[in-house]
C-alpha positions as CSV (number, residue, x, y, z in Angstrom):
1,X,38.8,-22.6,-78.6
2,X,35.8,-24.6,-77.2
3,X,35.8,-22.4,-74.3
4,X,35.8,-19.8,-76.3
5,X,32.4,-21.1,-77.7
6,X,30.7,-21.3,-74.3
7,X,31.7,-18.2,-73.6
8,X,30.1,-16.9,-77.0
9,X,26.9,-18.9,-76.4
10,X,26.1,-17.4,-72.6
11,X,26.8,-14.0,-73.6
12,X,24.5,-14.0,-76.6
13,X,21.9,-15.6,-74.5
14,X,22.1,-12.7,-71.9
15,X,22.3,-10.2,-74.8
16,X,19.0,-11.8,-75.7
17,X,17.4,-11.6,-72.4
18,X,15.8,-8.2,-71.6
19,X,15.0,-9.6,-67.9
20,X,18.7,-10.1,-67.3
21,X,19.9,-7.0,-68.9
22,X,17.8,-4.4,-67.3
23,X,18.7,-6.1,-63.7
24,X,22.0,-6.3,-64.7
25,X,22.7,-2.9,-66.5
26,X,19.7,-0.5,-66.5
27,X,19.1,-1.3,-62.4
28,X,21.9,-0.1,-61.2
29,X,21.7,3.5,-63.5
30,X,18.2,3.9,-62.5
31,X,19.7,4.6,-59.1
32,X,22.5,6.2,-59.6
33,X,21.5,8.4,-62.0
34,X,18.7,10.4,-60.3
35,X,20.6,10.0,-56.7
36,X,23.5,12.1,-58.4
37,X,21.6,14.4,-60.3
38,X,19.2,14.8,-56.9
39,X,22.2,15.5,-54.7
40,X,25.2,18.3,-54.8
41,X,28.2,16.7,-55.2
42,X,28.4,16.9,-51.0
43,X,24.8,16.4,-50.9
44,X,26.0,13.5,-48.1
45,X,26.9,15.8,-46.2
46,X,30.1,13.9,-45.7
47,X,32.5,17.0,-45.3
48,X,29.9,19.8,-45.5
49,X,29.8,22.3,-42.1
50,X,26.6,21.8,-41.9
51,X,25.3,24.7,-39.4
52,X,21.7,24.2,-38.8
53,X,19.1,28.1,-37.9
54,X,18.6,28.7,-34.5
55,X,16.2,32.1,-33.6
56,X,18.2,34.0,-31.4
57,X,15.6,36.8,-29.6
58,X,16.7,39.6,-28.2
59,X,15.9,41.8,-25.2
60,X,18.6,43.3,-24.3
61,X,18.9,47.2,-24.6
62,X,15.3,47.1,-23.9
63,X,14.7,51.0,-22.6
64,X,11.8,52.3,-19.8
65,X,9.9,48.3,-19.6
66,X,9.3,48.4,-23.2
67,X,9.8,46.4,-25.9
68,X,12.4,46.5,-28.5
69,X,9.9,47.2,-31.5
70,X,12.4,47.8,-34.6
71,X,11.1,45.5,-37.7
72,X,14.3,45.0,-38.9
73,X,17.9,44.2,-38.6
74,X,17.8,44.0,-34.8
75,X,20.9,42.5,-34.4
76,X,22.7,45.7,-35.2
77,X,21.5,47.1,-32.4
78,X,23.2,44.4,-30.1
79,X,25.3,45.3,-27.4
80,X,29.4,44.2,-27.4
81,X,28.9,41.1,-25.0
82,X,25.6,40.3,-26.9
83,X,27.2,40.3,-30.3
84,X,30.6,38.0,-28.8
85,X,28.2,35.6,-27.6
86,X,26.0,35.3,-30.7
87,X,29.7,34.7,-32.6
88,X,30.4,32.2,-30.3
89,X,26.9,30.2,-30.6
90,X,27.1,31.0,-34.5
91,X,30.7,28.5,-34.9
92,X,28.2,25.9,-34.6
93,X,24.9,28.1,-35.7
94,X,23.0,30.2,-38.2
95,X,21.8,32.6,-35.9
96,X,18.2,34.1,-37.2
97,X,17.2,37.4,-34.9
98,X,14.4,38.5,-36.8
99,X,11.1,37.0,-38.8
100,X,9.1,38.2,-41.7
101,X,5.2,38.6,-41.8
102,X,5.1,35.5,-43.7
103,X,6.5,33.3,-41.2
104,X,4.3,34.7,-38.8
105,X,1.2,34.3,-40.8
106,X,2.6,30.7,-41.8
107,X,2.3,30.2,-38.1
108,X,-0.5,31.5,-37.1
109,X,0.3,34.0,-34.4
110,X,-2.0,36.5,-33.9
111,X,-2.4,39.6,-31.6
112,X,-2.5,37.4,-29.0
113,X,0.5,35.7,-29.3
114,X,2.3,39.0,-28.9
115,X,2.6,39.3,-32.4
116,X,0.6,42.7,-32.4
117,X,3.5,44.8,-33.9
118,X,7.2,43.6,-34.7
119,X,9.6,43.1,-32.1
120,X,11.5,40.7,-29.6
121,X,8.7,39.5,-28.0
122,X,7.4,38.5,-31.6
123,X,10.0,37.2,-32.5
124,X,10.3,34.9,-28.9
125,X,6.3,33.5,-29.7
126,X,8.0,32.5,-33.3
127,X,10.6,30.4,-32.1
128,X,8.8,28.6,-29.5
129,X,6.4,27.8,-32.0
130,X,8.8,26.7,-34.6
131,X,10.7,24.8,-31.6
132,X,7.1,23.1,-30.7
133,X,6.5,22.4,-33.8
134,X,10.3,21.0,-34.4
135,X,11.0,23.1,-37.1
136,X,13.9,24.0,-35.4
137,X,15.8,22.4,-32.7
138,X,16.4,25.3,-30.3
139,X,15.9,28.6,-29.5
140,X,18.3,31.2,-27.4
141,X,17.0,33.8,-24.9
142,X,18.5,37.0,-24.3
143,X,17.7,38.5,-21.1
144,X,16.9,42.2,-20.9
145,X,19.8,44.1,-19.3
146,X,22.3,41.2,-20.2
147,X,25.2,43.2,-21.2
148,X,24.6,45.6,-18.0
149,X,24.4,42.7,-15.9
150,X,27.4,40.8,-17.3
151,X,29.3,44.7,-17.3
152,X,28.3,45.2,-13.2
153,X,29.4,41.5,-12.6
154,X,25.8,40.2,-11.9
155,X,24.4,36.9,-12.4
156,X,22.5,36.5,-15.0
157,X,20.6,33.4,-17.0
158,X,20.5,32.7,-20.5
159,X,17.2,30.6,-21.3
160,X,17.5,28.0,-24.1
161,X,14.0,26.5,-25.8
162,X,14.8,23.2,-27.3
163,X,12.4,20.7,-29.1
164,X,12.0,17.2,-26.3
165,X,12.0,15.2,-29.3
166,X,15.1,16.6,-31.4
167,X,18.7,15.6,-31.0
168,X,19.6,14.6,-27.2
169,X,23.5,14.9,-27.6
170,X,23.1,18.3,-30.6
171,X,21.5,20.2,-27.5
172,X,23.8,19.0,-24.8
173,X,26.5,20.5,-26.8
174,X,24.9,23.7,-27.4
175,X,24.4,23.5,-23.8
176,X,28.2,23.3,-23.7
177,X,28.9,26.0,-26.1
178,X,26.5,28.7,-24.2
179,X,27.7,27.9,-20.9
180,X,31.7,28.1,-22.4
181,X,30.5,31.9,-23.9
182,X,28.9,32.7,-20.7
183,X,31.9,31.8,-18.4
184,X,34.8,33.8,-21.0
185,X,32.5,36.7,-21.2
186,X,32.1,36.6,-17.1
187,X,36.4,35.9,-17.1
188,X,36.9,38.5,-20.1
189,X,35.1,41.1,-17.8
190,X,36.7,40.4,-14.3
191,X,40.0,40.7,-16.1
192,X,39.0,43.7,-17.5
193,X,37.5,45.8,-14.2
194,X,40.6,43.9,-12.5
195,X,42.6,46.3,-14.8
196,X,40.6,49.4,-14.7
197,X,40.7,49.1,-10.3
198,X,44.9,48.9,-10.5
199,X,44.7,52.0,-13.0
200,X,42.5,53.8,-10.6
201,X,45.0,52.7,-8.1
202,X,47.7,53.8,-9.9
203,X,46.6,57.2,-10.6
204,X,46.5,57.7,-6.5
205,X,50.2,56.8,-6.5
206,X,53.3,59.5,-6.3
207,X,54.6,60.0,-9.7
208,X,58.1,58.3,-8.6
209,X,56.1,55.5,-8.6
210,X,53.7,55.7,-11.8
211,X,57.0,56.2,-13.6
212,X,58.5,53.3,-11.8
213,X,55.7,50.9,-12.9
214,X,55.4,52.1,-16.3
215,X,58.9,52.0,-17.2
216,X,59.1,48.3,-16.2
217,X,55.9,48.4,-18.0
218,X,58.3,49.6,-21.3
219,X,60.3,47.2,-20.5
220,X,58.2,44.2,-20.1
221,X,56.4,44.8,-23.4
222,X,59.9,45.4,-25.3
223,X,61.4,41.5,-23.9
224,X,57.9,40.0,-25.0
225,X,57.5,41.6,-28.4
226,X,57.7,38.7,-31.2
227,X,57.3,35.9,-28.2
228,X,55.2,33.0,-28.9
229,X,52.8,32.4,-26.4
230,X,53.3,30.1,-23.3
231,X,50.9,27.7,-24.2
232,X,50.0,26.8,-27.8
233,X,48.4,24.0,-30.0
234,X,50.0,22.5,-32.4
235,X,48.0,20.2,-34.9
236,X,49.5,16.8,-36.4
237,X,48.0,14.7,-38.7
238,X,49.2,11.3,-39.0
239,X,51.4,9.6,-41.8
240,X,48.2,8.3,-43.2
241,X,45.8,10.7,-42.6
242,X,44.5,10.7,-46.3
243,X,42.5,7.3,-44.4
244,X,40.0,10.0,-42.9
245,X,39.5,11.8,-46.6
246,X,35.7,10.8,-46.7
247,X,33.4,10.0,-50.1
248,X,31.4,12.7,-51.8
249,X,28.1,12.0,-53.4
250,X,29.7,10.4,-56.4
251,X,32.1,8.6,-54.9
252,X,29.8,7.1,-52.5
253,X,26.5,6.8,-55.0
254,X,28.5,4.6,-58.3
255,X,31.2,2.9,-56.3
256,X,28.4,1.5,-53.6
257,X,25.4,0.8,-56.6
258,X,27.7,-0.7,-58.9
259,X,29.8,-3.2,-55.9
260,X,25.7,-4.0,-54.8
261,X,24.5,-5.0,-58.7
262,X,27.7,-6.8,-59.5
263,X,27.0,-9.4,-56.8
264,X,23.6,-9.6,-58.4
265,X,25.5,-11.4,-60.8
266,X,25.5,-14.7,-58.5
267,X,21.6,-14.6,-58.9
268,X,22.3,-14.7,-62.7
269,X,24.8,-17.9,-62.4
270,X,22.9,-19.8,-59.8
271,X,20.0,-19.1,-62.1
272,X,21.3,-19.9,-65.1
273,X,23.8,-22.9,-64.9
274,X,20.2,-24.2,-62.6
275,X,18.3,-23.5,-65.7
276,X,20.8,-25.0,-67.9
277,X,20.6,-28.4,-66.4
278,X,17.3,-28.8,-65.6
279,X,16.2,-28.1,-69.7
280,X,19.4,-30.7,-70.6
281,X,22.2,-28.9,-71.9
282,X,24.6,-29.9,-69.5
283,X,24.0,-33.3,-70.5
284,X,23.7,-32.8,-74.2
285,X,27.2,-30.8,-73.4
286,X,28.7,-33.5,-71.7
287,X,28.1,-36.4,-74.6
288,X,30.2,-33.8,-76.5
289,X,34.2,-34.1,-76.6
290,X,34.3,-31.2,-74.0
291,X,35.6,-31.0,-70.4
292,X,33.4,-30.1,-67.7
293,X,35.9,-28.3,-66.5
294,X,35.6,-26.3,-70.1
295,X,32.3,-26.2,-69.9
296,X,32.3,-24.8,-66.0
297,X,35.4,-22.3,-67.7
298,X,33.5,-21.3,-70.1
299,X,30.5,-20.1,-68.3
300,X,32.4,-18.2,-65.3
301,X,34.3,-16.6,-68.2
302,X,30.9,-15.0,-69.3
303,X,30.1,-13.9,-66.4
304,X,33.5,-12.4,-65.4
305,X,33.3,-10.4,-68.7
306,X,29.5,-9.5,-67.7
307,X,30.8,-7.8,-64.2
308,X,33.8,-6.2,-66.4
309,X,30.6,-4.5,-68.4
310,X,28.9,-3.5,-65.6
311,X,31.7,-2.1,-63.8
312,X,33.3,-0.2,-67.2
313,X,29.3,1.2,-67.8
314,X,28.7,2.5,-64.4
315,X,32.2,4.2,-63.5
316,X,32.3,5.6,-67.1
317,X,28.4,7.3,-66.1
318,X,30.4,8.3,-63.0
319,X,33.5,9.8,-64.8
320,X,31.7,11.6,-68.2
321,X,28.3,12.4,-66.7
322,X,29.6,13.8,-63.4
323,X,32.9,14.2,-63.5
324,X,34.2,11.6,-60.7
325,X,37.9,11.3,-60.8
326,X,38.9,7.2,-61.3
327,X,42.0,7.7,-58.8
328,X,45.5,7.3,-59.8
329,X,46.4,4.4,-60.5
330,X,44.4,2.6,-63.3
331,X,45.8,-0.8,-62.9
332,X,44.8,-1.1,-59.2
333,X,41.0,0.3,-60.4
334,X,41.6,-2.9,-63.0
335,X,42.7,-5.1,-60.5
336,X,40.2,-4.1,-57.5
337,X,37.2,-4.5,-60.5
338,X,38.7,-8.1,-61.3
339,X,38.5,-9.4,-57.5
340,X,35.4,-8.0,-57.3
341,X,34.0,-10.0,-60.1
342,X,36.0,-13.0,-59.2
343,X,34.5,-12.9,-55.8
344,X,30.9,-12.8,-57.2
345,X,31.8,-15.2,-59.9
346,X,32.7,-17.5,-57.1
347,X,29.7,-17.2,-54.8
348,X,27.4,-17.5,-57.6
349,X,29.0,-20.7,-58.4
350,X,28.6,-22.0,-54.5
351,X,24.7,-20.6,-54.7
352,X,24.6,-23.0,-58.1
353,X,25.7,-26.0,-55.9
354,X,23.6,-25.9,-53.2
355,X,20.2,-24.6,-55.4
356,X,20.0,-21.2,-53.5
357,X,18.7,-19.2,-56.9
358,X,15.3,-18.3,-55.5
359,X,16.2,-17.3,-52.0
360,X,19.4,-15.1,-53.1
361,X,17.8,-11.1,-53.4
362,X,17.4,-10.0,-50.2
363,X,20.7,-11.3,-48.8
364,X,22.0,-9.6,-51.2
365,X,20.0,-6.4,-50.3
366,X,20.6,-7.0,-46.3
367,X,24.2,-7.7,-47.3
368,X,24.8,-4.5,-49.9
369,X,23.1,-2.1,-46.8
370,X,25.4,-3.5,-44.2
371,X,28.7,-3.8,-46.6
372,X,28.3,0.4,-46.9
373,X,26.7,0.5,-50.8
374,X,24.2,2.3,-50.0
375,X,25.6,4.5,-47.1
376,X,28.7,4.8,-45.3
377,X,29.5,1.8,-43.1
378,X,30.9,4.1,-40.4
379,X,27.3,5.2,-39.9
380,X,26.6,1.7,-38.3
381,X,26.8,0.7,-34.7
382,X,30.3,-0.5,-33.9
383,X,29.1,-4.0,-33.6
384,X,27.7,-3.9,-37.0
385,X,30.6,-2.7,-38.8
386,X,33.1,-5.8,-37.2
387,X,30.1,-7.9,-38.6
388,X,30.3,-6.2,-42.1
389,X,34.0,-7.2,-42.3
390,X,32.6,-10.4,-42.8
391,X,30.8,-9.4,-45.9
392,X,32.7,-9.1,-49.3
393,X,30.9,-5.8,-49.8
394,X,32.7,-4.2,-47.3
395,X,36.3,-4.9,-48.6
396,X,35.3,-4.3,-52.5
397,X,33.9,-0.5,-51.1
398,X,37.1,-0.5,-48.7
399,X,39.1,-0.9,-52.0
400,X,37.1,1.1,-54.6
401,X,37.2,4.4,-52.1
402,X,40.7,3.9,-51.4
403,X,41.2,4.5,-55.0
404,X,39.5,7.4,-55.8
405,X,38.3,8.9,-53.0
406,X,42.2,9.0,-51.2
407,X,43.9,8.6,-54.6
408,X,46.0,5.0,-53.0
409,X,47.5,2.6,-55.2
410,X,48.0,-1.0,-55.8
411,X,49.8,-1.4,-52.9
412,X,47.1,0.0,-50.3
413,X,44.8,-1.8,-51.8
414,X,46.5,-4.9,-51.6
415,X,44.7,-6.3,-48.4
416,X,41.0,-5.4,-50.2
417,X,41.8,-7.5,-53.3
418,X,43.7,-10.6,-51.0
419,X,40.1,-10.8,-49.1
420,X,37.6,-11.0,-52.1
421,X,40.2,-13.5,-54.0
422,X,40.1,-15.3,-50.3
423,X,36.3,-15.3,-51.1
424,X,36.6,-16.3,-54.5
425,X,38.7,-19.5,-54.1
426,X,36.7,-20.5,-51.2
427,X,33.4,-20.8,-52.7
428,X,34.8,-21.9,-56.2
429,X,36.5,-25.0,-54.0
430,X,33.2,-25.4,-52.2
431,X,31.4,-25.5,-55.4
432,X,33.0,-27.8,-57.3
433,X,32.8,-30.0,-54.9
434,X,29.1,-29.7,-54.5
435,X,27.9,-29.0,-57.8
436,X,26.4,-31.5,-60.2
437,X,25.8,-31.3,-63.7
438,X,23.2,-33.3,-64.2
């Protein structure tokens, strides 16, 4: 019952402090709020196939020396081998082959800049101005004649624009990709005049022989009709391959704001059990016929409910306001919220003992970034995330996303919740070791 009291007592002086309820509650909203409603639901771009524009300008089928001077929809005029390597480049690629008067007058191209009427070489002083300018990080070359050339088995080069100071690796592998569409056109063709030349050769032949070859021809096709083919690709995912199921805006924004403002909550018992002993009431407490170890209850029983509150508020803005799922399993959601708390509880009880009140916000800050509240932690350096493991951040984000982002259970989650109740009991023994009540 006397606990009971205490824990009545803290919570009506938190309820009465407007300092400690907006950092505690209106805080964390204030950032997830306007992140979700900023952001699409994959406006992470977590899973999204993001395909970023790349001008593609064309001079192929260029007739007498001149210039290709159609306004509009020039690729429709591209040759077969043209069009299959513009496919290709366009897996990884919006492919833009024309530009509006605007975007030349946004540029400021003039006559000069061969922008005296509409056409490829227009379109080429666009994109190397957008590519100087990095609004976009490369720009394809089409060669005039390319499709005769590639046709009569000639050499010819491709010239890609990119931007020095854009990404290194992005253009190496669009490097990749042109030089892969450049060698199976040059392969697709050979094949193809390889067939025409036996044809032609075939023709010369004495018609004992044309029937001959196309019978076993016949024949040949028949026996391979419904065959798979030699080679093939089979893809496997592994037993557990819901692990690479990654967070969408949501499930990235609450979990990680509301696992960062919950450990806020050792600011709020360092600075309050602090504030409680230096005005008294610890002693005045302790002439009473109460335990310090009711009194120490008492208060760490009002802060666990506190980071119940905060957890049930944000993950309910999650769930009613934009729909996030809560996983599966709601005890394991309970449970993985209860470590959580417990772990903070704990810390905030260690930072008590040793008088760390003042000096606790941007550890906390420093240790939210690196734990993966604000961002993914796979976006760190390796070296970074073995530190982060380190970092009871980490394993409560761990948990949380194994809940609702790859629906696991208690059970999966097991290893999350034995780490932060590691943390827990290991500065709660450290604390009450250290910590002094008067």
């Amino acid at each position: 019952m006397k606990i009971l009291s205490i824990l009545k007592k803290d919570l009506l002086l938190v309820f009465k402090d407007r300092g400690e309820l907006i950092s505690l509650f209106l805080l964390p909203l204030v950032f997830i709020i306007p992140i979700s409603y900023a952001f699409p639901k994959d406006g992470y771009n977590l899973d999204a196939d993001v395909k970023p524009l790349m001008p593609v300008i064309n001079y192929d089928r260029v007739a007498g020396g001149g210039l290709l001077a159609a306004s509009t929809s020039q690729s429709t005029a591209l040759p077969i081998h043209t069009q299959e390597l513009l496919d290709f480049v366009a897996e990884g690629f919006t492919v833009e082959t024309d530009f509006d008067q605007a975007m030349i007058d946004r540029l400021g191209l003039t006559a000069d800049a061969a922008c005296a009427q509409p056409g490829a070489a227009c379109d080429e002083a666009v994109a190397r101005e957008m590519v100087r300018r990095s609004w976009r990080q490369a720009a394809l070359v089409i060669p005039r004649d390319f499709s005769a050339a590639i046709d009569a088995g000639q050499p010819m080069t491709l010239t890609l624009l990119y931007d020095p100071a854009g990404d290194a690796i992005g253009r190496q592998v669009l490097e990749a990709v042109m030089t892969g569409g450049a060698m199976q056109l040059s392969v697709q063709n050979q094949v193809f005049s390889g067939f025409d030349q036996f044809n032609d050769l075939i023709s010369l032949a004495p018609q004992e022989i044309r029937d001959e070859i196309e019978a076993d021809r016949a024949a040949t096709e028949a026996e391979t009709t419904g065959q798979q083919p030699a080679l093939s690709v089979t893809t496997l995912s592994p037993s557990n391959s819901n692990l690479a199921v990654r967070p969408d805006t949501y499930q990235q924004t609450i979990p990680g704001y509301t696992v960062m403002f919950v450990f806020f909550l050792i600011t709020y018992i360092s600075g309050a059990i602090q504030a409680e002993r230096n005005g008294g009431t610890f002693r005045r407490l302790l002439h009473m016929p109460v335990d310090r170890s009711v009194v120490l209850g008492g208060k760490l029983l009002a802060a666990f409910v506190i980071g119940l509150v905060q957890v049930g508020i944000m993950f309910g803005v999650g769930h009613f306001l934009f729909g996030m799922g809560l996983g599966q399993d709601p005890l394991a959601l309970l449970l993985m919220t209860a470590a959580l708390v417990f772990a903070a509880v704990g810390i905030g009880l260690a930072a008590a003992a040793f008088g760390l009140e003042n000096v606790l916000t941007i550890p906390l800050i420093i240790a939210a970034l690196i734990g993966g509240c604000m961002f993914p932690a796979d976006w760190l350096p390796p070296v970074v995330q073995s530190v982060s493991l380190a970092i009871p951040h980490t394993w409560a984000m761990n948990g949380f996303q194994a809940i609702l982002v790859r629906g696991q259970g208690l059970v999966e989650i097991l290893p999350s919740i034995a780490v932060l109740l590691a943390f827990a009991l290991i500065f709660f023994i450290i604390a009450v070791r250290r910590l002094e009540f008067e």
